[in-house]
C-alpha positions as CSV (number, residue, x, y, z in Angstrom):
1,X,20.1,-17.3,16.5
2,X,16.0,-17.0,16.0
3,X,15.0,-20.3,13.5
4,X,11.4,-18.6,13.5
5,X,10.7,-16.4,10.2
6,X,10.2,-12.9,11.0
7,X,7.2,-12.7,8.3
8,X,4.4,-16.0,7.8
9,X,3.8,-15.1,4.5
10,X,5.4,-13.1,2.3
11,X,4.2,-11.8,-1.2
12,X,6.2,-10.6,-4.5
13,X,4.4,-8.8,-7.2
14,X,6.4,-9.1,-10.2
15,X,8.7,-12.1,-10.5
16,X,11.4,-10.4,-13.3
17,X,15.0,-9.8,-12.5
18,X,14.4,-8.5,-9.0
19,X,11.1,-10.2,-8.2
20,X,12.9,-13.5,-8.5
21,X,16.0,-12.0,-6.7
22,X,14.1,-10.9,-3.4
23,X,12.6,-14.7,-4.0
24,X,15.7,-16.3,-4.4
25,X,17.0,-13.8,-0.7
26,X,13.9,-14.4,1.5
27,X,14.2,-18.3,0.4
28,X,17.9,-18.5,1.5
29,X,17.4,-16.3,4.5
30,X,14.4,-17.5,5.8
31,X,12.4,-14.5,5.7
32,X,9.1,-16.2,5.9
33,X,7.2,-19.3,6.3
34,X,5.7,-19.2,2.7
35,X,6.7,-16.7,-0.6
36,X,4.0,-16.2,-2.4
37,X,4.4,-14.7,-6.0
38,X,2.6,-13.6,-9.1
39,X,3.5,-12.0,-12.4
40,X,1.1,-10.3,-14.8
41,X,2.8,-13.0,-17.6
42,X,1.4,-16.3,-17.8
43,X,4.8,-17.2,-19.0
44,X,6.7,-15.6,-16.1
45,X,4.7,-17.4,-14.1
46,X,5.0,-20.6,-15.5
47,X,8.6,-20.2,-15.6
48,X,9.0,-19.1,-11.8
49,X,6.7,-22.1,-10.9
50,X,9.6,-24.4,-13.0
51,X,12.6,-22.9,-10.9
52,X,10.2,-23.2,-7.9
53,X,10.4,-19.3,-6.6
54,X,7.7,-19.2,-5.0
55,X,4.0,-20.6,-4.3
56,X,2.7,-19.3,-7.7
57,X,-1.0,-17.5,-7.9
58,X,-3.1,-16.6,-10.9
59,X,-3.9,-12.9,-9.5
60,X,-2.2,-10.1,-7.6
61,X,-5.3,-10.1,-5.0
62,X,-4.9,-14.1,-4.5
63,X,-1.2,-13.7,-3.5
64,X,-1.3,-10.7,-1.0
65,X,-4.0,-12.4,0.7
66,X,-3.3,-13.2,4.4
67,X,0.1,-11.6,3.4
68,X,2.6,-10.3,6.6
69,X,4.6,-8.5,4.1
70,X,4.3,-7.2,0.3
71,X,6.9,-6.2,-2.3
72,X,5.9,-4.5,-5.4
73,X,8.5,-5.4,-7.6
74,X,7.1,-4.0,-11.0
75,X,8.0,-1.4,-13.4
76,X,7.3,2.7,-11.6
77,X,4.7,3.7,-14.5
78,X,2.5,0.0,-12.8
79,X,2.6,0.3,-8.8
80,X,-0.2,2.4,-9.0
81,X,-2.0,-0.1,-11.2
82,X,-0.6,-3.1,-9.7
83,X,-1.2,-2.3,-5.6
84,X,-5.3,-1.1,-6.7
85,X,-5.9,-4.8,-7.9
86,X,-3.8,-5.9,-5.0
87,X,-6.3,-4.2,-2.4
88,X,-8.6,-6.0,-2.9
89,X,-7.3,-9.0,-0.6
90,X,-6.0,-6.3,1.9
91,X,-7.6,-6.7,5.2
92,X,-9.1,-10.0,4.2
93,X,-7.0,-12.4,7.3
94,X,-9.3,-14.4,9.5
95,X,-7.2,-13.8,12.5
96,X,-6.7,-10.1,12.0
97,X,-9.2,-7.1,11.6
């Protein structure tokens, strides 16, 4: 069996039921090197920091940066919302173009 992580980083948008599920999944399956996560609540994120989900950021943008992978785990009515704020880290990897 492969011990290397198929994705470097990985980043979850929305850390509610199934935000902290995919956490708790890609953690046990080693789906990547680092999980990166972020929550529009400050108290979401406080608590996901506390059960230690994921390397907690303070903005959408921050956490998809030099991301492999992205999940948008937020309510339909927000992607839209959510993955325009997100952009603006998109393309932003020093190794990449």
């Amino acid at each position: 069996m492969n011990d290397v992580p198929p994705f470097e980083r990985l980043a979850i948008i929305g850390l509610g039921l199934i935000g902290a599920s995919m956490c708790h999944a890609a953690r046990e399956h080693g789906a990547a090197k680092t999980i990166v996560g972020y929550d529009a609540s400050a108290e979401v994120r406080a608590r996901a920091e506390e059960l230690k989900l994921a390397d907690i950021t303070e903005s959408a943008a921050e956490a998809v940066r030099d991301a492999d992978l992205v999940i948008l785990a937020v309510p339909v009515g927000a992607v839209g919302m959510v993955a325009e704020a997100a952009c603006a880290s998109f393309g932003e990897r020093g190794d990449r173009e």
